[in-house]
N, C-alpha and C positions, 0 to 999 in steps of 0.2 A: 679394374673392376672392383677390385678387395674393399669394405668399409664403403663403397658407392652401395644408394639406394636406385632399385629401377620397378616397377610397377608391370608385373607379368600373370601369365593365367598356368593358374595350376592345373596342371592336364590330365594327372593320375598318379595313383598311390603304387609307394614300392615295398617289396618286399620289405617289411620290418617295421613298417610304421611311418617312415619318411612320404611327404611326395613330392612330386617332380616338377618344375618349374624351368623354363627358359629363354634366356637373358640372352638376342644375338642368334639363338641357335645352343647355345653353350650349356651347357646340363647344370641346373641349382637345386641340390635336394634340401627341402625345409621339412621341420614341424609345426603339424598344426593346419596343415594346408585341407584345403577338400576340393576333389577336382569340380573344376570349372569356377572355384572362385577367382578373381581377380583381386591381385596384390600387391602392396608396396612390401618390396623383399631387401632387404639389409643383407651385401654379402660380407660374411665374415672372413671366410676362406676360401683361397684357390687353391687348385691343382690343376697338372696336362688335361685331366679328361674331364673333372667336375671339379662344381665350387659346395661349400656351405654356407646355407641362407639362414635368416630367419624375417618370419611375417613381424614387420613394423606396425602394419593395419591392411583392413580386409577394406577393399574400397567395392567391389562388387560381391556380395551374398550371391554363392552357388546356389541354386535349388534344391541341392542335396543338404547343403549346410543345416544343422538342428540343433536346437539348445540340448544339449551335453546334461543326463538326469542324475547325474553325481556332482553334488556340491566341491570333492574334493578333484574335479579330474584334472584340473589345471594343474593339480599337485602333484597327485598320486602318479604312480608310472604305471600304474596296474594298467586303465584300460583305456589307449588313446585312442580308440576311432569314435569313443560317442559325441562325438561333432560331425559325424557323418551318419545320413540318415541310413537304417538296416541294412533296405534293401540296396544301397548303393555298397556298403561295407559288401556285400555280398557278390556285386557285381564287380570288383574292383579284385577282389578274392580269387575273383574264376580268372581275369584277365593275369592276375601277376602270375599264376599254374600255367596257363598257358604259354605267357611269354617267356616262361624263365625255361620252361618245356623245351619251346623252339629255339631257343638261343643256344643253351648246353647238350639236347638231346640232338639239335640240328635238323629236326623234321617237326614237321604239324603234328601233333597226337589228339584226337577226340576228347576235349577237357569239357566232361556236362556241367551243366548249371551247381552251384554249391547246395547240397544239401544241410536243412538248420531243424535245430531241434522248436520243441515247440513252444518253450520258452528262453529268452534271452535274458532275462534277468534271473536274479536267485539261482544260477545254475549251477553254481561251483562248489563240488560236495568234498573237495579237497582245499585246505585252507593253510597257507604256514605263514606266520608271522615272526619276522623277526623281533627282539624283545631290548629296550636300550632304558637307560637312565638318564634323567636331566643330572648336572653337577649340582645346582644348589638347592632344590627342591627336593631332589632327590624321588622326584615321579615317576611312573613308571613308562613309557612309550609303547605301545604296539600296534604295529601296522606296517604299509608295505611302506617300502623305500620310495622316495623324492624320486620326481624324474630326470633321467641322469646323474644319479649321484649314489653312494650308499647312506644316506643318512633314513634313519626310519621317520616316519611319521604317525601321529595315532591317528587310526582310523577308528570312530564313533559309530559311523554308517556306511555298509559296503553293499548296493544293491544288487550286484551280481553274487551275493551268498543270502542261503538260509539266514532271515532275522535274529534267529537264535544265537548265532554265534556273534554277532554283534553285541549282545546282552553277555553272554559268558566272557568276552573281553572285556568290556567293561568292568566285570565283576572281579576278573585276574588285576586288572589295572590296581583297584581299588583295596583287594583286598590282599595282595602282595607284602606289604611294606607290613601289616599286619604278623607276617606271618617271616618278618626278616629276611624277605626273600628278594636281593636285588638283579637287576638287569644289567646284562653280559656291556660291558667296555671292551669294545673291538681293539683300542688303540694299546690298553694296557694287558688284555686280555684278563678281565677280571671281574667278577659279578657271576651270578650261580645260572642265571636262567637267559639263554642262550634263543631262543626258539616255542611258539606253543604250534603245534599243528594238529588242526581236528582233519577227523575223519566223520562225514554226518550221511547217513543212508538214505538214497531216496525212498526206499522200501519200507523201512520199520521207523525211520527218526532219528533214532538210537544215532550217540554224537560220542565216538573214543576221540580222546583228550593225550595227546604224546607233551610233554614236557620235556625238550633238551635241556641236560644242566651240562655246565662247566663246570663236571663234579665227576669223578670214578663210583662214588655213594649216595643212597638215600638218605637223607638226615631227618629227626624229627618233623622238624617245618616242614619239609615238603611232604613227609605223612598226614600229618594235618593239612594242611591246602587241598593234598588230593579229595582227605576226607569232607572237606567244604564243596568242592567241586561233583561231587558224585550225589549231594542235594540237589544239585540241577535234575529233575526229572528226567529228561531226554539223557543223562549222559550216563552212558553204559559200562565206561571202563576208564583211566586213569594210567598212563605208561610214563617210566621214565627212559631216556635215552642218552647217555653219554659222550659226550664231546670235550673232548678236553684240548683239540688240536687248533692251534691257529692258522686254522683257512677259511675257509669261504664256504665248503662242505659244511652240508646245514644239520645230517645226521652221521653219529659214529655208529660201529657195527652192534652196540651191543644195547638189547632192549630189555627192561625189565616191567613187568604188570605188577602198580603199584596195588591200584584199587579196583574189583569188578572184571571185567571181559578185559583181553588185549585184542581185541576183534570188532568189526562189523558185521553183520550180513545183508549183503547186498543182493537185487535181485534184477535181471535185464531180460525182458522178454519172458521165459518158463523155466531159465537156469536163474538158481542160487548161488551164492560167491559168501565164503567166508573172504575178506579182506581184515590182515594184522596191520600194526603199526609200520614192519618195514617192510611190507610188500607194497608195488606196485601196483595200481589199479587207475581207471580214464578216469577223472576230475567232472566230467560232465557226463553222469551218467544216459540221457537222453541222447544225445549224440553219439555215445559210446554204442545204443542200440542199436544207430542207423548205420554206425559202420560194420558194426557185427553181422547187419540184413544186407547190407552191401556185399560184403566179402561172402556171404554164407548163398547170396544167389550167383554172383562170379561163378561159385563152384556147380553150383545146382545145376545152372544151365547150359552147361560145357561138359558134364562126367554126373554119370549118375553110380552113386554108389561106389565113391571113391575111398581110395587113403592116401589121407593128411599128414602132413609133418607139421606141427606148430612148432616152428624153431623160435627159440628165444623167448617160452610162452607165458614166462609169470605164475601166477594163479589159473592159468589154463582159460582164460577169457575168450580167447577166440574158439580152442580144442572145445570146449564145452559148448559153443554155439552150435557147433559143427556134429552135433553126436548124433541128429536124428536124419541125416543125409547120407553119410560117411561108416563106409563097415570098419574102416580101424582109422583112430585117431593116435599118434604120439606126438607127447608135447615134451620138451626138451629145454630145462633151465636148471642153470647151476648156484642162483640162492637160495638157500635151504629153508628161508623166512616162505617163500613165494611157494615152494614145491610143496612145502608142509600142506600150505593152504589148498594146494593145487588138490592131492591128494585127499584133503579133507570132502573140497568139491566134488571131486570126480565120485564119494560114496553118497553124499548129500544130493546128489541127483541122479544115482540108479546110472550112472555112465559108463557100463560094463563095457563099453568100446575105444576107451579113453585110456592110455595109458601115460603114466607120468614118469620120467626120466631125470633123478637131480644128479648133474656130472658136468663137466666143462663140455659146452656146446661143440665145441671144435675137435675133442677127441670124439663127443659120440657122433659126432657127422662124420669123421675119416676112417671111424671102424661101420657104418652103415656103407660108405663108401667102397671100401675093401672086400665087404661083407657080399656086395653086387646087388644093396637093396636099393630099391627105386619104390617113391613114394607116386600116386598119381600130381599130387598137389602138393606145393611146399609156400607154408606162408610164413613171408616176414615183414616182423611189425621191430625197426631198428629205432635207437635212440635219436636224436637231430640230426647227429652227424653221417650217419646213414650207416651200409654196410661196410665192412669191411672188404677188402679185394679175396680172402680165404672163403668167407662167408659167403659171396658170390657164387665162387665156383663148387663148393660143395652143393649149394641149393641147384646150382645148374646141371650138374652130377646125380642127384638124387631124385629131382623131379620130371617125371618123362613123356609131362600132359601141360602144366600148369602152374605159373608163381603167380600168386595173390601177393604184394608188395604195399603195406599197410606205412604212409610217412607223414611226420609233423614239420620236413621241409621239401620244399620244392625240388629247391636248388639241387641236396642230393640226390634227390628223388629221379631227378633228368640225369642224372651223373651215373646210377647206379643203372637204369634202364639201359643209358647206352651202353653198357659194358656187357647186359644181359644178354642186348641184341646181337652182340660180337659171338653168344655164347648158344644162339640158338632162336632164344625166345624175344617173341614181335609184341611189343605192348600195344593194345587194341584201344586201349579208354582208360582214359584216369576220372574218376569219383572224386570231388571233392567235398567235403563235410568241415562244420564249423562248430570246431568243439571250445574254442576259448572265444565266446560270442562280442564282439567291440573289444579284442585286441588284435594285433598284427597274424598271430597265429594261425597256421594255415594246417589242415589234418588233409590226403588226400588216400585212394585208397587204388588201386593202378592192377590192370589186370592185364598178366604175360603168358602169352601162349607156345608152346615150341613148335617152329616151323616143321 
């Protein structure tokens, strides 16, 4: 089969951006595909259980298939499904939650329709660009990486972000070399500017500007730069950030405010959110809202006038949603960037029921533990990779009604449930919400109840 072309129908999209095709029976996962097109597929490679393909040409147009409204998508790796029209991206969304559900979790679970914000484009109010130099030009690059590859690319026009930042790269592009300031060489590790990543508010506008250098210092130039960059009307504040390590980690621990604010404030629903440079905060604030109404009726309609544990809470994002339902909130996070802000929130909105916790998540869950406190509700919102197996059993320990389980994969998602179920609690329905709108990325939001 290997390097043979065969002409088959793509049937549906997988997990990660791939979709599925098959030759024989035999499983070919390609990009590029949209189901129900018909294809001449190139395989490149076999394995026992699947090959990898790639589309030679599309000989039947799906009815989903759409011209793609980014000039750069063929490039860029950022967002491959806009060859698939919304609402099929959306259908295709629900079925991989669900199948990947019943595959690892091993039973049916009620996966509703994907919930979408109300715009699909310009949503992305978190932005990093990696930052490189040409050799003989000596230009500057910024924008995301080539797909499949690390090489960056510039991006001139990105229509899933506010237009403004598109103008403020430009202007870093152009006025960089001005100011002696060259871009990071991965290979030699060498060049000062590493990284720009904005923060831009849906609420106020107001756009913080982080600068990673591959510098321990502030040097003149980049005084001035910032002082250029803070003419931009909209731009509130100016940070630098340190990296001077060769990996792949895009920020190091330590943040300094060059110019103006090291903050946003952001606003979801009737809570306020300061958000700093190295806190955490959802990338699509609209989305962020539905999941916040999502989880915040989970609880409403199951306990009235509960207490919350918000493990693992950040800036207290969700704890703060939760404050006008809920007679005690504690939220529980050991960065000190994130608790600050937490903290700052919880007075910024009169949340006199909210209490902020900055300590390793794991001791203060095994002295709540020991302690014989039980929460009605315990939510957790974990990284890709899911929970931890500790992490689990404390939540399973603590909460004596209810886990809200808030994930941006499936896959752990089914993994982490069935281990729930082993622990007590029946997951009832999984929410899913599409907070990275035309990418592979999948947000769902899974509500567990104890038998």
């Amino acid at each position: 089969m290997e390097k043979e072309i065969f002409t088959a129908k793509i049937e549906k999209l997988l997990y990660g951006g791939k979709s599925l095709a098959k030759i024989d029976g035999f499983p070919v996962f390609v990009e590029g595909g949209c189901p129900d097109d018909i294809a001449e597929i190139k395989v490149l490679k076999r394995n026992k259980s699947y090959a990898i393909g790639e589309i030679e040409s599309v000989k039947i147009e799906s009815i989903h298939r759409v011209k793609p409204f980014c000039p750069m998508h063929n490039v860029c790796g950022s967002c491959g499904l806009q060859h698939i029209s919304y609402d099929e991206q959306l259908r295709q969304k629900r079925l991989i939650v669900q199948e990947t559900i019943s595959k690892i979790y091993g039973e049916n679970i009620d996966v509703l329709p994907v919930k979408f914000p109300k715009n699909n484009k310009n949503y992305r109010h978190k932005v990093q660009y990696p930052i490189s130099q040409t050799k003989v030009s000596k230009r500057i690059i910024a924008g995301y990486y080539k797909k499949n590859s690390h090489e960056a690319i510039n991006i001139k026009y990105c229509p899933v972000q506010p237009e403004i930042l598109d103008e403020l790269t430009e202007f870093i592009r152009t006025a960089a070399s001005e100011f002696n300031i060259t871009g990071y060489d991965e290979k030699h590790h060498s060049g000062l500017l590493r990284h720009i990543i904005y923060r831009i508010s849906d609420f106020t506008g107001k756009i913080l500007i982080t600068l990673v250098l591959n510098s321990e210092k502030i040097d003149k130039n980049i005084n001035k730069f910032a002082d250029k960059l803070m003419k931009f009307e909209n731009v509130s504040g100016v940070v630098a950030n340190f990296n001077t390590t060769k990996t792949n980690v895009i920020t190091g621990k330590r943040f300094v405010c060059i110019k103006g604010d090291d903050f946003i404030i952001e606003k979801i629903g009737d809570v306020q959110y300061k958000v700093s440079s190295g806190s955490f905060f959802q990338v699509n604030p609209q989305t962020a809202e539905i999941i916040f109404n999502t989880a915040k009726e989970m609880i409403k309609s199951n306990i009235e006038n509960p207490s919350i544990l918000d493990a693992y809470s950040g800036v207290s994002a969700f704890g703060l949603q939760m404050k006008d339902i809920a007679k005690e909130i504690i939220c529980v996070e050991e960065c000190k960037s994130s608790t600050d802000d937490a903290n700052y929130n919880v007075k910024l909105n009169n949340a006199e029921n909210v209490t902020v916790i900055n300590d390793d998540a794991s001791k203060t869950f095994e002295k709540f533990v020991k302690d014989g406190k039980k929460f009605d509700v315990v939510l957790l919102d974990p990284p890709r990779k899911g929970c931890s197996v500790e992490s689990l059993d404390y939540a399973s320990k603590l909460s004596s009604k209810l886990i809200v389980y808030v994930s941006c994969n499936p896959s752990t998602l089914a993994k982490d449930m069935k281990y729930l179920k082993e622990k007590g609690f029946e997951p009832k329905y999984v929410q899913p919400a599409d907070m990275f709108c035309h990418t592979p990325h999948i947000e769902s939001v899974a509500l567990l109840i104890k038998e």
